[in-house]
Gaussian input, Z-matrix of N, CA and C with variables (Angstrom, degrees):
# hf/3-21g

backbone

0 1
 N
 C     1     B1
 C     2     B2     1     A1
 N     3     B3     2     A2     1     D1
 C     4     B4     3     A3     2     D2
 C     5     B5     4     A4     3     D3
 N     6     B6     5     A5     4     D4
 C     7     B7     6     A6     5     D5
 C     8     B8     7     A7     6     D6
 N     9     B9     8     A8     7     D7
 C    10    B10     9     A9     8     D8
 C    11    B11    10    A10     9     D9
 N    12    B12    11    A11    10    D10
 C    13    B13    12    A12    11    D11
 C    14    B14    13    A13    12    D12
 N    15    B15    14    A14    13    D13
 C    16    B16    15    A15    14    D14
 C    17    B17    16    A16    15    D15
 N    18    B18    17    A17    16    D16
 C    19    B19    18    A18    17    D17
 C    20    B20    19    A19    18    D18
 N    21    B21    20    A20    19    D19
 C    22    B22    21    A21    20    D20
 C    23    B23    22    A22    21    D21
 N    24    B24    23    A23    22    D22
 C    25    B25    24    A24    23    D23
 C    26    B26    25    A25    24    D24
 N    27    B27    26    A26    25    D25
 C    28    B28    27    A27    26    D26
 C    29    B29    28    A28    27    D27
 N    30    B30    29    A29    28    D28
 C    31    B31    30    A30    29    D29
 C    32    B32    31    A31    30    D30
 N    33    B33    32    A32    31    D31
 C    34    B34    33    A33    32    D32
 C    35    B35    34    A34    33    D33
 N    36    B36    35    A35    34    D34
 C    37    B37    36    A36    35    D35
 C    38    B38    37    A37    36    D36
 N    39    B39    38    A38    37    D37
 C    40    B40    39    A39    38    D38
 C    41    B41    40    A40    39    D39
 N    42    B42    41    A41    40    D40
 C    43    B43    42    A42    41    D41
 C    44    B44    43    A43    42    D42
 N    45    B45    44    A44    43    D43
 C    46    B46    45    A45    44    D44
 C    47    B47    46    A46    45    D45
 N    48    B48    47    A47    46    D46
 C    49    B49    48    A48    47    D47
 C    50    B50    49    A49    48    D48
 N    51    B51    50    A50    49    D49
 C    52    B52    51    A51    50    D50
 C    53    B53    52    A52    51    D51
 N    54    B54    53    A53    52    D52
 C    55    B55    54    A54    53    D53
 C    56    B56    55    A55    54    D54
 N    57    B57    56    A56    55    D55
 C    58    B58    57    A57    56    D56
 C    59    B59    58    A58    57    D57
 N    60    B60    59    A59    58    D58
 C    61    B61    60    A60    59    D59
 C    62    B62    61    A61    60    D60
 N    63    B63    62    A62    61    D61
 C    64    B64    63    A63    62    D62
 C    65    B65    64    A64    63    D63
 N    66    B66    65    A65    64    D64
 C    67    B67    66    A66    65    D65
 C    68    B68    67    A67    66    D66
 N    69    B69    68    A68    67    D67
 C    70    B70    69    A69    68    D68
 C    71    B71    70    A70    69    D69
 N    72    B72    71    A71    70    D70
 C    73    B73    72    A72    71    D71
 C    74    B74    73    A73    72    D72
 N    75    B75    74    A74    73    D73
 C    76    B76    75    A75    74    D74
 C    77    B77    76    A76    75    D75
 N    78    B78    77    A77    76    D76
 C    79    B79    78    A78    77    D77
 C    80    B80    79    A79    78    D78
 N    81    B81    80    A80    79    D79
 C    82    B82    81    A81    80    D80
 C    83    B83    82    A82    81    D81
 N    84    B84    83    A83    82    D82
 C    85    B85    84    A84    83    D83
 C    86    B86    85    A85    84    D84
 N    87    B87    86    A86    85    D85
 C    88    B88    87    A87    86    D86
 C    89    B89    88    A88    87    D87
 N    90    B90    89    A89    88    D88
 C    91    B91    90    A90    89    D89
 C    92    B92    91    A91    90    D90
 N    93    B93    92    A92    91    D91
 C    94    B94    93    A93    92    D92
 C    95    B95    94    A94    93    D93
 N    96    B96    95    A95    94    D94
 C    97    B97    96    A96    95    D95
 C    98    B98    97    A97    96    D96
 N    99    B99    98    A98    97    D97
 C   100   B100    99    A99    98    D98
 C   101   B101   100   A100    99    D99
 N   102   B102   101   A101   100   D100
 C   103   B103   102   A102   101   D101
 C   104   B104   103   A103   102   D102
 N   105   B105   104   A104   103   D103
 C   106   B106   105   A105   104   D104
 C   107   B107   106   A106   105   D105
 N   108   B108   107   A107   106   D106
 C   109   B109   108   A108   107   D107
 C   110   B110   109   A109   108   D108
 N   111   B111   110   A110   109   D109
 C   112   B112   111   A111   110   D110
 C   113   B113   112   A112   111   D111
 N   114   B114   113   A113   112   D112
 C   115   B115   114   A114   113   D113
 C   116   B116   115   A115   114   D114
 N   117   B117   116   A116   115   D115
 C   118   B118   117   A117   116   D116
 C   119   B119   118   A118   117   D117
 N   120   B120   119   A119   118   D118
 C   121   B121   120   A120   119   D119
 C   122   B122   121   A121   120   D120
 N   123   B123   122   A122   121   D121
 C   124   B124   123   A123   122   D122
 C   125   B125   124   A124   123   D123
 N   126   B126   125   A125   124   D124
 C   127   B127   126   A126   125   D125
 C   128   B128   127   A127   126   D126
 N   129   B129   128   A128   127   D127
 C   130   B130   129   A129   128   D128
 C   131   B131   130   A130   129   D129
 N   132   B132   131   A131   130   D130
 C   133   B133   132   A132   131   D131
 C   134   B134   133   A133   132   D132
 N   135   B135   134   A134   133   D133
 C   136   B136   135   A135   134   D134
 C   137   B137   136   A136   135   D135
 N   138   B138   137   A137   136   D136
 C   139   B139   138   A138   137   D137
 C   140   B140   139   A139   138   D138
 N   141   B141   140   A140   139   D139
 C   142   B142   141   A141   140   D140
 C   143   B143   142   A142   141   D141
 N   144   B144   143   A143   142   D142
 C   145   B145   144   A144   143   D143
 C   146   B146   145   A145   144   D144
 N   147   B147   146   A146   145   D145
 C   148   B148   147   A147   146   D146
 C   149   B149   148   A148   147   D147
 N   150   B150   149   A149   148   D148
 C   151   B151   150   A150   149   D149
 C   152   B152   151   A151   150   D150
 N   153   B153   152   A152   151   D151
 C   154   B154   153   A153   152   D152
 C   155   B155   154   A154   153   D153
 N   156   B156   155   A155   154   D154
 C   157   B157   156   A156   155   D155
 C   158   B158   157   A157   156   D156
 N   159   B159   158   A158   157   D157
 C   160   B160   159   A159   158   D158
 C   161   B161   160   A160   159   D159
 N   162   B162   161   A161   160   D160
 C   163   B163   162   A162   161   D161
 C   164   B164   163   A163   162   D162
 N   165   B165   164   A164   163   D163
 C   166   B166   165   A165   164   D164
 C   167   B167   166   A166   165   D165
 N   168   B168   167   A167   166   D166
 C   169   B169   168   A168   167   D167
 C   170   B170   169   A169   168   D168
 N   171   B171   170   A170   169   D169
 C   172   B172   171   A171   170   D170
 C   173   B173   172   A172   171   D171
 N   174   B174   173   A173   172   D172
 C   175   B175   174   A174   173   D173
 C   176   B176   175   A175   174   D174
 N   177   B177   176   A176   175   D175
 C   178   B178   177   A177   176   D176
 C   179   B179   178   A178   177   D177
 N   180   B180   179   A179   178   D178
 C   181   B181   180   A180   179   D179
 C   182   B182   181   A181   180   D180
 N   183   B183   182   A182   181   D181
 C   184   B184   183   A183   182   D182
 C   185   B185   184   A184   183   D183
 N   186   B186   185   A185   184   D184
 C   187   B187   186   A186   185   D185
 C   188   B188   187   A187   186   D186
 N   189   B189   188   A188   187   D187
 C   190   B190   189   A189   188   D188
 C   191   B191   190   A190   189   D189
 N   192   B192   191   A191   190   D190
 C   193   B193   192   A192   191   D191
 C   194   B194   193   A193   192   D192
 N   195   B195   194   A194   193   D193
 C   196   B196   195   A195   194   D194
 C   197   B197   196   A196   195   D195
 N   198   B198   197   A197   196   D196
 C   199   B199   198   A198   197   D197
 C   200   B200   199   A199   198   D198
 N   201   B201   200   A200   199   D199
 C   202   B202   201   A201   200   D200
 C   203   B203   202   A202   201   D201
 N   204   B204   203   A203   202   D202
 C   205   B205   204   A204   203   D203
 C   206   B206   205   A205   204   D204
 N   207   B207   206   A206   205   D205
 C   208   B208   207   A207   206   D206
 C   209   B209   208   A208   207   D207
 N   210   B210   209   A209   208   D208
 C   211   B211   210   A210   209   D209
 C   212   B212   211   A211   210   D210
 N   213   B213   212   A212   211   D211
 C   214   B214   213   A213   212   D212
 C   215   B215   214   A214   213   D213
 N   216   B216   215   A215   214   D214
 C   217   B217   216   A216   215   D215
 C   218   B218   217   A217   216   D216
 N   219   B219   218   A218   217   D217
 C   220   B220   219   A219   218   D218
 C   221   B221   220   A220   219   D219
 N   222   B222   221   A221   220   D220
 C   223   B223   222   A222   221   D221
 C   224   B224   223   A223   222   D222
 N   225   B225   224   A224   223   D223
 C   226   B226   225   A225   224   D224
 C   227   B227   226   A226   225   D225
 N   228   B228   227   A227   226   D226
 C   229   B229   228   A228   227   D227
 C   230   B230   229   A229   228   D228
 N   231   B231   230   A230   229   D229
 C   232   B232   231   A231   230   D230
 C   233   B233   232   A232   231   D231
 N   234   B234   233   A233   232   D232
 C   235   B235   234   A234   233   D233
 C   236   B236   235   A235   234   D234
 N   237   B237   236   A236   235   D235
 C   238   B238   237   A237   236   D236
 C   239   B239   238   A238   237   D237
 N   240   B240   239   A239   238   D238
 C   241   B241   240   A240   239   D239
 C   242   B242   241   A241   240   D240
 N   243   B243   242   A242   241   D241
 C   244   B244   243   A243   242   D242
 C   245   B245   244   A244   243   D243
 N   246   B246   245   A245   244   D244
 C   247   B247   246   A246   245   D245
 C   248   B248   247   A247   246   D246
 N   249   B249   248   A248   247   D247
 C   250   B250   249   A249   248   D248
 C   251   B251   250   A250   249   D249
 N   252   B252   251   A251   250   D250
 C   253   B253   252   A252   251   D251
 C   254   B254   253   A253   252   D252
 N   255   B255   254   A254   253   D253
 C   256   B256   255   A255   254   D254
 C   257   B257   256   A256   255   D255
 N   258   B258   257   A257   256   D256
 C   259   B259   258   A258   257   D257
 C   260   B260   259   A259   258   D258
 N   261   B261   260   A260   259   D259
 C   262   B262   261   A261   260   D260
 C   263   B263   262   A262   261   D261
 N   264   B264   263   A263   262   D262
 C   265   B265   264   A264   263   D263
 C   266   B266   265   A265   264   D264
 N   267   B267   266   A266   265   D265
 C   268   B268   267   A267   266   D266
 C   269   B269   268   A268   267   D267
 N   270   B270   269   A269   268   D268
 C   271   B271   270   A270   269   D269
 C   272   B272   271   A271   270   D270
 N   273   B273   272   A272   271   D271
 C   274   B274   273   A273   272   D272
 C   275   B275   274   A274   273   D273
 N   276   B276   275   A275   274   D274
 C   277   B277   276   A276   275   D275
 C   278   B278   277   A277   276   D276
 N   279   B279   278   A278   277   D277
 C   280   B280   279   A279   278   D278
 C   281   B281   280   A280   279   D279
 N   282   B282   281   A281   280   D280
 C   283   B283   282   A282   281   D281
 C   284   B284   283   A283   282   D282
 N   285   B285   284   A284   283   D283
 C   286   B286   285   A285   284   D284
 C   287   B287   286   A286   285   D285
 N   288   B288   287   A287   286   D286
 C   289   B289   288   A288   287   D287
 C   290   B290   289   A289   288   D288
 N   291   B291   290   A290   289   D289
 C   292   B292   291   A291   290   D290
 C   293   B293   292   A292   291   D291
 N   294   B294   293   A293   292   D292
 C   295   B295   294   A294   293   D293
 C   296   B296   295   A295   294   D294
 N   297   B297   296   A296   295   D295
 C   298   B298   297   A297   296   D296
 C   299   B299   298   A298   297   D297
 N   300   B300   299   A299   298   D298
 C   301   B301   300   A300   299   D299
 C   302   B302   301   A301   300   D300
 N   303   B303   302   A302   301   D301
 C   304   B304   303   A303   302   D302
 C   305   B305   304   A304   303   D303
 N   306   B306   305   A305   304   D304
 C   307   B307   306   A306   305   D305
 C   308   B308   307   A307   306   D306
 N   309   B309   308   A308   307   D307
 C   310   B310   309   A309   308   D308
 C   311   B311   310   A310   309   D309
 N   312   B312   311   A311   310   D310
 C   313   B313   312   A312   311   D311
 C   314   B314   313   A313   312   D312
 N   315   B315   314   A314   313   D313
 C   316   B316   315   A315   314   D314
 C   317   B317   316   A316   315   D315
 N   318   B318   317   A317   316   D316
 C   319   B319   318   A318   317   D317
 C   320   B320   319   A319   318   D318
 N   321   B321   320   A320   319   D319
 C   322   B322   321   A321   320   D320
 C   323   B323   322   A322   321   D321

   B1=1.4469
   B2=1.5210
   B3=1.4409
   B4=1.2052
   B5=1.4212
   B6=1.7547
   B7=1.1946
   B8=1.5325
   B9=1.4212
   B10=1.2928
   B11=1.3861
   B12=1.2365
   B13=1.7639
   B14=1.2549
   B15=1.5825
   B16=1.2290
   B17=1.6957
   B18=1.4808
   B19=1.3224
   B20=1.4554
   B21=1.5579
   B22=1.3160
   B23=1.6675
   B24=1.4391
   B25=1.1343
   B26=1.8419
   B27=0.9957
   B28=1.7109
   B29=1.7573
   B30=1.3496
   B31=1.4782
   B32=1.4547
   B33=1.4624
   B34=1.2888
   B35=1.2167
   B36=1.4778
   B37=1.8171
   B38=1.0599
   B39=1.0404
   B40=1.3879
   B41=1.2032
   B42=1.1935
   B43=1.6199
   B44=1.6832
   B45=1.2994
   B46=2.0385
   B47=1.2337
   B48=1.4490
   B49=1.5538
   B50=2.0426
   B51=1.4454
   B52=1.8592
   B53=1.6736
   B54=1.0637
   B55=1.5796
   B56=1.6751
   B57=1.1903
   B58=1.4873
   B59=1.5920
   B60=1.3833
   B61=1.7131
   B62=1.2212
   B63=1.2132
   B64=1.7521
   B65=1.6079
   B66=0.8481
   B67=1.8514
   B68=1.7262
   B69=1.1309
   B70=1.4581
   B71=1.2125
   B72=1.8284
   B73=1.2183
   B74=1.7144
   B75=1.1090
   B76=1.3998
   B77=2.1101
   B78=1.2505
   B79=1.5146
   B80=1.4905
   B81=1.9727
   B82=1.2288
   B83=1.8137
   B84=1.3963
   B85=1.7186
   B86=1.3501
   B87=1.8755
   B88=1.7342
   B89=1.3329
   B90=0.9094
   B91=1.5715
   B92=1.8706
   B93=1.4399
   B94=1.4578
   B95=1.3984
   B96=1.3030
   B97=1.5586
   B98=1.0838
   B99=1.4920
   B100=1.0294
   B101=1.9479
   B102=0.7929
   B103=1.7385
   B104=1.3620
   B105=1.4093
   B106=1.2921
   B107=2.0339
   B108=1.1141
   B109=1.1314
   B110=1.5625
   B111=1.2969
   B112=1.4403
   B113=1.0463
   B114=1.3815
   B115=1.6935
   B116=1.2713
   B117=1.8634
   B118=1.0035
   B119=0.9973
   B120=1.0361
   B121=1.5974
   B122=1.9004
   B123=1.3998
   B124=1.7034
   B125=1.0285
   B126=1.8324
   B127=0.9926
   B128=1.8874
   B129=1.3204
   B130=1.5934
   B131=1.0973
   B132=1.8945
   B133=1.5911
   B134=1.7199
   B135=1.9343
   B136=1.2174
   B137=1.3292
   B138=1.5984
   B139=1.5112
   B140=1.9452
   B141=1.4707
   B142=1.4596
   B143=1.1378
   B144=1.6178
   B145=1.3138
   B146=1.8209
   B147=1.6646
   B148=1.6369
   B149=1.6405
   B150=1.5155
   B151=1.5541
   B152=1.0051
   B153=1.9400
   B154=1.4679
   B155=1.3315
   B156=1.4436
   B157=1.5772
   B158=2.0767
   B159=1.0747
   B160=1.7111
   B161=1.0994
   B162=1.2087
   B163=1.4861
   B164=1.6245
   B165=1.3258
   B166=1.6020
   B167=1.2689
   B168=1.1522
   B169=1.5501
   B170=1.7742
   B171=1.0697
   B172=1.3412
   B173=2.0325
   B174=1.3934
   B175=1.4107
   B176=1.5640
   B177=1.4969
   B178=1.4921
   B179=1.8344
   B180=1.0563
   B181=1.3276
   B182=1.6813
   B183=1.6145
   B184=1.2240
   B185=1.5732
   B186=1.5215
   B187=1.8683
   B188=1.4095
   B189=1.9031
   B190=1.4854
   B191=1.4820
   B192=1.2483
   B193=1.3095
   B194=1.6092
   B195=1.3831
   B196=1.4312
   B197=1.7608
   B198=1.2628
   B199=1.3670
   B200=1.6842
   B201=1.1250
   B202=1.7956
   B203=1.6302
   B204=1.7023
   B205=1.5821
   B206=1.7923
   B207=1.4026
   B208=1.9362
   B209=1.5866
   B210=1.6745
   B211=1.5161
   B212=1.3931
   B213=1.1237
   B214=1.4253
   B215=1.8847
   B216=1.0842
   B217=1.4984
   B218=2.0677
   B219=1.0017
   B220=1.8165
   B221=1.6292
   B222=1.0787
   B223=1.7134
   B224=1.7574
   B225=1.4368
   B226=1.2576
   B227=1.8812
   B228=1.1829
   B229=1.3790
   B230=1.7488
   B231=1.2313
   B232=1.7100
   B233=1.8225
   B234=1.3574
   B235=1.6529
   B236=1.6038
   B237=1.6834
   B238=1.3785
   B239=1.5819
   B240=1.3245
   B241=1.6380
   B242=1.7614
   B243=1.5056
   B244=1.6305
   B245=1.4040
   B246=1.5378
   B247=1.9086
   B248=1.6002
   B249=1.4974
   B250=1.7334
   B251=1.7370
   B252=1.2535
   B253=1.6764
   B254=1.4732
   B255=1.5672
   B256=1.5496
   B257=0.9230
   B258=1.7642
   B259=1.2042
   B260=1.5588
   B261=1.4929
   B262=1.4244
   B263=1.7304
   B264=1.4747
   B265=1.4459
   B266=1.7253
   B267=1.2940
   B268=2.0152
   B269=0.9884
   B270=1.6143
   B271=1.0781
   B272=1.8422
   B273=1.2077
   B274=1.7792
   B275=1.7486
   B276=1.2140
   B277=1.5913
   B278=1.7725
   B279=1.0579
   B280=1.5628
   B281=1.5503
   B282=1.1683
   B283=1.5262
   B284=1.4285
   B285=1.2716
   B286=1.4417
   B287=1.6073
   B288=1.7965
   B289=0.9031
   B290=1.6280
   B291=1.7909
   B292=1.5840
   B293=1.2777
   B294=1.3174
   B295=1.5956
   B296=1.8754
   B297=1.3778
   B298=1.1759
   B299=1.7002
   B300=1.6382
   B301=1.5612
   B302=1.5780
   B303=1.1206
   B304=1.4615
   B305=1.4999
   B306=1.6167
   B307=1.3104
   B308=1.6813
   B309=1.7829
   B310=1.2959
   B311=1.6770
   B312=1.3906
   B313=1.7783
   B314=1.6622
   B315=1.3098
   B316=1.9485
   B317=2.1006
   B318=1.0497
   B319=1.1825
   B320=1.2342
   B321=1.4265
   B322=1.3689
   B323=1.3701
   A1=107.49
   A2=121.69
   A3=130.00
   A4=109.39
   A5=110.13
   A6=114.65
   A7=108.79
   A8=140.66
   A9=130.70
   A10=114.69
   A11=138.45
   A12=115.79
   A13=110.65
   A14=113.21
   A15=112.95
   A16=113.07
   A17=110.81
   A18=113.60
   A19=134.69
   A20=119.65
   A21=101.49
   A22=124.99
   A23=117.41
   A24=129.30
   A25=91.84
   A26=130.03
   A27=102.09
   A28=120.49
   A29=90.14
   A30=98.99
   A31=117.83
   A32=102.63
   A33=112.39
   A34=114.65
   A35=111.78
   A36=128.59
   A37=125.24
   A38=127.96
   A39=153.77
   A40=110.10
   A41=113.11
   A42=135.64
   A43=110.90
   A44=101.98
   A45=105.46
   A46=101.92
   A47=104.85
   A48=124.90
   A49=105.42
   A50=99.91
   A51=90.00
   A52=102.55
   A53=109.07
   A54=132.14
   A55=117.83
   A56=106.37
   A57=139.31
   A58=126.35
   A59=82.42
   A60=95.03
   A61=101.27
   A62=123.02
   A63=126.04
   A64=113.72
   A65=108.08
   A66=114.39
   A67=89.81
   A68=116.42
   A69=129.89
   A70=91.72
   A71=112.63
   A72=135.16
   A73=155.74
   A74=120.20
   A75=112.78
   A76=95.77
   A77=99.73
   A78=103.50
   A79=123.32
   A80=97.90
   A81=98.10
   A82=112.57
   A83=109.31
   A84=95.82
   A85=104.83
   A86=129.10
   A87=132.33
   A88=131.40
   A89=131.31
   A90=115.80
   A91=94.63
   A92=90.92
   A93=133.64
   A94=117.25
   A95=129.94
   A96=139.00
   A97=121.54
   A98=135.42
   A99=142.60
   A100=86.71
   A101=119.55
   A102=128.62
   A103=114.06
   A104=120.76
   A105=126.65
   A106=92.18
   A107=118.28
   A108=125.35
   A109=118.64
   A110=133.49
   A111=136.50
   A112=143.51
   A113=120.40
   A114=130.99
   A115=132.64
   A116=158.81
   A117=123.89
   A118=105.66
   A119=165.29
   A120=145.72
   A121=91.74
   A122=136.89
   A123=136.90
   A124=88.10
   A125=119.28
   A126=151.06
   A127=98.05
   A128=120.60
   A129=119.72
   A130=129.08
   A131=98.59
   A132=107.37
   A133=76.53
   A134=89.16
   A135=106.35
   A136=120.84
   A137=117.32
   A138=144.23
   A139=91.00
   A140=99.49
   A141=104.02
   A142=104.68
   A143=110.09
   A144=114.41
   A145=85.43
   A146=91.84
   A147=97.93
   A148=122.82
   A149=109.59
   A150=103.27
   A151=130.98
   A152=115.46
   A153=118.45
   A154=143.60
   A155=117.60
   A156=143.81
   A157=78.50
   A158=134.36
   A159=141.67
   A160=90.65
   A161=144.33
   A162=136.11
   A163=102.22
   A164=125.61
   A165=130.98
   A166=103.78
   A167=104.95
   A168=115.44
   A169=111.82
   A170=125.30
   A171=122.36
   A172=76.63
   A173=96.43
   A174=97.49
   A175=116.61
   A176=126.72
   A177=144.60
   A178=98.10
   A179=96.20
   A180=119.01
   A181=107.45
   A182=107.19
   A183=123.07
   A184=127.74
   A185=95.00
   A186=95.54
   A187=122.14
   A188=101.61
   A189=90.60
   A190=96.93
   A191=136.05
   A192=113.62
   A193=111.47
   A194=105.59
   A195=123.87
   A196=102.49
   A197=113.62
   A198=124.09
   A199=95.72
   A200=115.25
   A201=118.57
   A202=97.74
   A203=109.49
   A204=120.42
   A205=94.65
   A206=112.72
   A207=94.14
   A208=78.02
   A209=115.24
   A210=124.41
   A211=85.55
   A212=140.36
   A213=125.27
   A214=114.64
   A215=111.14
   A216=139.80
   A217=119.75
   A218=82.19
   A219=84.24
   A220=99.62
   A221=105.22
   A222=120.78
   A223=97.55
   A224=117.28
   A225=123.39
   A226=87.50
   A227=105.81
   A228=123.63
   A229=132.07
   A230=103.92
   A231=86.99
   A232=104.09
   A233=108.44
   A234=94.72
   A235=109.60
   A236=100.91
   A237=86.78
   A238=91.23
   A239=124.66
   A240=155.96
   A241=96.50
   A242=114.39
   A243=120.68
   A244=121.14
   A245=105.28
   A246=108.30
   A247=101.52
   A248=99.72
   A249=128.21
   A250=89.42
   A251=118.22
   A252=128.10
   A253=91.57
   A254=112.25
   A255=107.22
   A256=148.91
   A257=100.86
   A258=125.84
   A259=108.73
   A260=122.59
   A261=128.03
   A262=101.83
   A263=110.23
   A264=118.11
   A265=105.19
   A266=113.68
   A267=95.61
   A268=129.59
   A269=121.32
   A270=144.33
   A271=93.60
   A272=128.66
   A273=135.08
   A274=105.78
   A275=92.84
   A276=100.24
   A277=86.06
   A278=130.65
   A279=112.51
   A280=86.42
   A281=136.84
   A282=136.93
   A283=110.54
   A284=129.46
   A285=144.59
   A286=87.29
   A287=132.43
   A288=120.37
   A289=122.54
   A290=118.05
   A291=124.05
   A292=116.43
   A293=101.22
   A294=130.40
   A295=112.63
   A296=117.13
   A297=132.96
   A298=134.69
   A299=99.26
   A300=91.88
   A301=98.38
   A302=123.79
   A303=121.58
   A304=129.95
   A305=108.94
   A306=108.34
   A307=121.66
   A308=117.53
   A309=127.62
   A310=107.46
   A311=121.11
   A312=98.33
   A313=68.36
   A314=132.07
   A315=124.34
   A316=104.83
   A317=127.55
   A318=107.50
   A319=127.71
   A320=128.18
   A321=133.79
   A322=101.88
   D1=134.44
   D2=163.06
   D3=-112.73
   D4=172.37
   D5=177.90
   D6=-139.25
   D7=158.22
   D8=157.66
   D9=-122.01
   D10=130.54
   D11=155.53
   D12=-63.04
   D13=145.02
   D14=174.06
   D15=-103.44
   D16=118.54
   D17=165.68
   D18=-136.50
   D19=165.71
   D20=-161.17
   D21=-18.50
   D22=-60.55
   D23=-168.39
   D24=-52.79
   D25=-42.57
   D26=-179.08
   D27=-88.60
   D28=-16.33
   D29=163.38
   D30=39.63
   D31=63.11
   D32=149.64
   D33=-112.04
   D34=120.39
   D35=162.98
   D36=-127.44
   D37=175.50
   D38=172.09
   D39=-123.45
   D40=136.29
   D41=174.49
   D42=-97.67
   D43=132.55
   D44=-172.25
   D45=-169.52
   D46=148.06
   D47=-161.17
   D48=-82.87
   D49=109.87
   D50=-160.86
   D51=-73.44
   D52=-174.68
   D53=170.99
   D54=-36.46
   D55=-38.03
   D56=156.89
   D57=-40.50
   D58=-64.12
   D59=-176.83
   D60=119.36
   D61=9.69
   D62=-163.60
   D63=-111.10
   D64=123.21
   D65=-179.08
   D66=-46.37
   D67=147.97
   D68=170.49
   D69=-147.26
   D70=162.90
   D71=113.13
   D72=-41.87
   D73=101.77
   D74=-156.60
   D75=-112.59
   D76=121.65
   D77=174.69
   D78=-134.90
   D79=106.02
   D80=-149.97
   D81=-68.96
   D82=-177.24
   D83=-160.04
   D84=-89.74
   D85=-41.18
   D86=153.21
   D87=-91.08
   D88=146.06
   D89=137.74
   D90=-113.98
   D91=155.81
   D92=-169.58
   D93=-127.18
   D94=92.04
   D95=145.23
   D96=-49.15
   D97=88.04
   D98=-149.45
   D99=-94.94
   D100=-71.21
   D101=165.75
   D102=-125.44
   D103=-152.63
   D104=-140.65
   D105=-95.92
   D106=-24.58
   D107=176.17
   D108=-135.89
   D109=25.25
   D110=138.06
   D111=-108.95
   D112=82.36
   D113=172.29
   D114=-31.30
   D115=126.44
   D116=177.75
   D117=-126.74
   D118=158.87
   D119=-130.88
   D120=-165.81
   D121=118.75
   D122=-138.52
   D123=-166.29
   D124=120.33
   D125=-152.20
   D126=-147.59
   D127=85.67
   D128=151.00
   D129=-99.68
   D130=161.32
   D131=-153.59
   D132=-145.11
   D133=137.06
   D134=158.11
   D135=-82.79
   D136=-41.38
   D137=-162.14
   D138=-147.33
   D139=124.86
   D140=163.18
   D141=-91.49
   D142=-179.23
   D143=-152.85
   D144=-173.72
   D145=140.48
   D146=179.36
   D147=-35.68
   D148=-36.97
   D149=-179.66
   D150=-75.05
   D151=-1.88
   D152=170.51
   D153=-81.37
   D154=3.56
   D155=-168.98
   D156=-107.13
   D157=-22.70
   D158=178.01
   D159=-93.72
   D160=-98.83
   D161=-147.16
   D162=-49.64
   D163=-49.83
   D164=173.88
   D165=-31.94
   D166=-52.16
   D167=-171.96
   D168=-68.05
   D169=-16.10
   D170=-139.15
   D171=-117.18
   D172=-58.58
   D173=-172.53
   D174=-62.00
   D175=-6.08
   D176=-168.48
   D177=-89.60
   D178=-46.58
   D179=-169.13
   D180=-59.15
   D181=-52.78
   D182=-175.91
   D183=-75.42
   D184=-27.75
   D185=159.78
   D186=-71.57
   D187=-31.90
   D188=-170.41
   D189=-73.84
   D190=-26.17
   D191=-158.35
   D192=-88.76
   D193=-5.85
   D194=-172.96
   D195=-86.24
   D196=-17.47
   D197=-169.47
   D198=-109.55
   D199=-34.71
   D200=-179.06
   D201=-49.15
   D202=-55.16
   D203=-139.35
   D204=-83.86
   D205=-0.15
   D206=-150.54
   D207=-159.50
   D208=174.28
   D209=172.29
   D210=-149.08
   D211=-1.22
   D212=-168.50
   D213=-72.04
   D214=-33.18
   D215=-176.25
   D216=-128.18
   D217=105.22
   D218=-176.65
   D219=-91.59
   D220=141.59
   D221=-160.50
   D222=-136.76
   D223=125.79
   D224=-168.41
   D225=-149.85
   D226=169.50
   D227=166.85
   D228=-131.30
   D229=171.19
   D230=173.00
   D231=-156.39
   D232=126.10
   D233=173.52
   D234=-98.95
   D235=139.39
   D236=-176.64
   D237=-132.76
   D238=132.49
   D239=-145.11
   D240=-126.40
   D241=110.76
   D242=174.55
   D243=-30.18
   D244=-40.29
   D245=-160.63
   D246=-64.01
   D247=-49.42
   D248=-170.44
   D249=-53.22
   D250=-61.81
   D251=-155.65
   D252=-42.12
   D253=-60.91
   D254=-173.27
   D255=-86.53
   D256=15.38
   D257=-179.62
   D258=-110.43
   D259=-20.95
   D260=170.03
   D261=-77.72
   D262=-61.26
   D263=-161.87
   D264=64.45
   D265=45.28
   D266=152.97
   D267=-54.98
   D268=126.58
   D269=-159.83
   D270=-102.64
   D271=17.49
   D272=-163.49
   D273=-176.68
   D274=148.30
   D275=172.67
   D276=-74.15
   D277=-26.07
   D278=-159.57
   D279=-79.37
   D280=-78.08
   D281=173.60
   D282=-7.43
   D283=-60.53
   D284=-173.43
   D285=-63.49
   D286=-93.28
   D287=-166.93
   D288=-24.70
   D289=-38.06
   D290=176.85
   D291=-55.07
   D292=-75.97
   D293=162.22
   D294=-15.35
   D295=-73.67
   D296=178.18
   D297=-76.00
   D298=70.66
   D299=-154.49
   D300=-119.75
   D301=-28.62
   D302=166.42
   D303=15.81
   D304=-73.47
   D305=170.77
   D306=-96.08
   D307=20.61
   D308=161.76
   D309=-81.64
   D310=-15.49
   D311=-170.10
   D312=-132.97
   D313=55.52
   D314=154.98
   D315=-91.61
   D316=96.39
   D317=170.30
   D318=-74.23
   D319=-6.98
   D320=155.80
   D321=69.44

């Protein structure tokens, strides 16, 4: 397993309509190479904030369609929120992926 932070300089985003009504930028905080063909795409929050039930949405949106178009690479996500962190304590990214499912069963 590898990991990267993602920042401007690698500049991967997603574009999504914020709380506002306003096109924003959304730049999630990891991606995660779980192996040679599973992506995990990890988004933490100290303090949420109206645009994160939107970006959830935006980033949900973007695996499935990233997984619709291709099979070579399976692309999933996970949000993980401070209060939850210290109240789960995963001892594994697999634990965390269990643990952290909230916005995996949101149908919005």
């Amino acid at each position: 397993m590898s990991s990267a932070k993602n920042y401007l300089a690698v500049h991967f985003k997603l574009d999504y309509v914020n709380a506002n009504g306003d096109i924003s930028n959304y730049y999630p905080n990891f991606i995660v190479k779980k192996n040679g063909d599973e992506i995990v795409i990890v988004e933490t929050k100290g303090q949420a904030d109206l645009d994160v039930p939107l970006k959830m949405q935006r980033l949900k949106l973007w695996c499935d369609d990233m997984n619709h178009v291709q099979q070579m690479v399976s692309y999933d996500f996970v949000y993980v929120d401070e209060s939850n962190f210290g109240w789960y304590r995963p001892d594994s990214f697999s634990a965390l992926m269990q643990s952290f499912i909230d916005y995996k069963n949101s149908n919005w």
